[in-house]
C-alpha positions in Angstrom: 0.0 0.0 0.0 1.7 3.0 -0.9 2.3 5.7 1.9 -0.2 8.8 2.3 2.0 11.2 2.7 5.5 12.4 1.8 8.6 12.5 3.9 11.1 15.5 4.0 14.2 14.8 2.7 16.3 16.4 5.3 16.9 13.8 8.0 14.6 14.0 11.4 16.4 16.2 14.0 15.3 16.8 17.6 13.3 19.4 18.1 12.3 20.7 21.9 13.5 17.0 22.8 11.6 15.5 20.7 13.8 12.6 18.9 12.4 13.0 15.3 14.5 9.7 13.8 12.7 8.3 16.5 9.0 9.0 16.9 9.2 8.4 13.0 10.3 4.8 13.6 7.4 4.3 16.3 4.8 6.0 13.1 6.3 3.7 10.8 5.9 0.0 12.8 2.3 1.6 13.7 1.3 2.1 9.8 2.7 -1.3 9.4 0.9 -2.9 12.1 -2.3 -0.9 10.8 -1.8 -2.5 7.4 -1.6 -6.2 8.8 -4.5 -5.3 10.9 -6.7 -4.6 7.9 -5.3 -7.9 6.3 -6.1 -9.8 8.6 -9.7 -8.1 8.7 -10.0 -9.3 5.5 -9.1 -12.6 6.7 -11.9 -13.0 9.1 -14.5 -11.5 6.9 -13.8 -14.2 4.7 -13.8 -17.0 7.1 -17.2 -15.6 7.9 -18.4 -15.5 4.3 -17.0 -19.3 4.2 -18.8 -20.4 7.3 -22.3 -18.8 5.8 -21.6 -20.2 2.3 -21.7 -23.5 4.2 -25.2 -22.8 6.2 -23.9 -21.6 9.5 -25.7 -18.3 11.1 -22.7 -15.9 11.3 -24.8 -13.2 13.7 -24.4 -16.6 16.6 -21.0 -17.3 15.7 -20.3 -14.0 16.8 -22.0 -14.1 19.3 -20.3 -16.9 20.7 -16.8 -15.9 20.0 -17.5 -13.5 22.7 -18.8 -16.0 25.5 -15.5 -17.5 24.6 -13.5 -14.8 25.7 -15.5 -14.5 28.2 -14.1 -15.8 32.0 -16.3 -18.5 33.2 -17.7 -16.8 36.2 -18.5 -13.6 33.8 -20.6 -15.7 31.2 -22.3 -17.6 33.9 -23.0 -14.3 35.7 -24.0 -12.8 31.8 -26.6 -15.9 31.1 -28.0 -15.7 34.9 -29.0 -12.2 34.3 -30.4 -12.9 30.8 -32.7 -15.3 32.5 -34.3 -13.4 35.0 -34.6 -10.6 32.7 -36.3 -12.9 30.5 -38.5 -14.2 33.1 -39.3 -11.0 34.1 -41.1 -9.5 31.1 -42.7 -13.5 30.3 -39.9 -15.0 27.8 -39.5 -18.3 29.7 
């Protein structure tokens, strides 16, 4: 991907105690990072389309991905609540 914007072609100096050569090094690995991060987007949105091309409801997948992450105690505490607040407005 090519790069948004142009660099000066004097070399980074510090300014005010700022490190230029630096802080430009710490840009760089973060527009890097940025671009494998939108890879790898693209990576799950096509796993997704995969698993929906094969008949599985991507909205639950999702939804379960987060339980997973979820600690035990949370989720139990999560589905708990869900239930009484079910119960309370007649969804048993």
């Amino acid at each position: 991907m090519p790069q948004a914007h142009a660099q000066s072609a004097s070399k980074p100096t510090t300014y005010q105690g700022i490190a230029g050569d630096v802080l430009i090094q710490y840009f760089e690995r973060i527009e890097r990072l940025e671009e494998e991060k939108m890879g790898i987007a693209e990576d799950v949105k096509a796993v997704f389309l995969d698993a929906k091309s094969n008949g599985f409801d991507v909205k639950i997948m999702r939804e379960i991905l987060k339980m997973r992450k979820m600690e035990r105690e949370a989720l139990e505490e999560q589905e708990n609540m869900v239930d009484l607040y079910r119960q309370a407005i007649g969804m048993h």
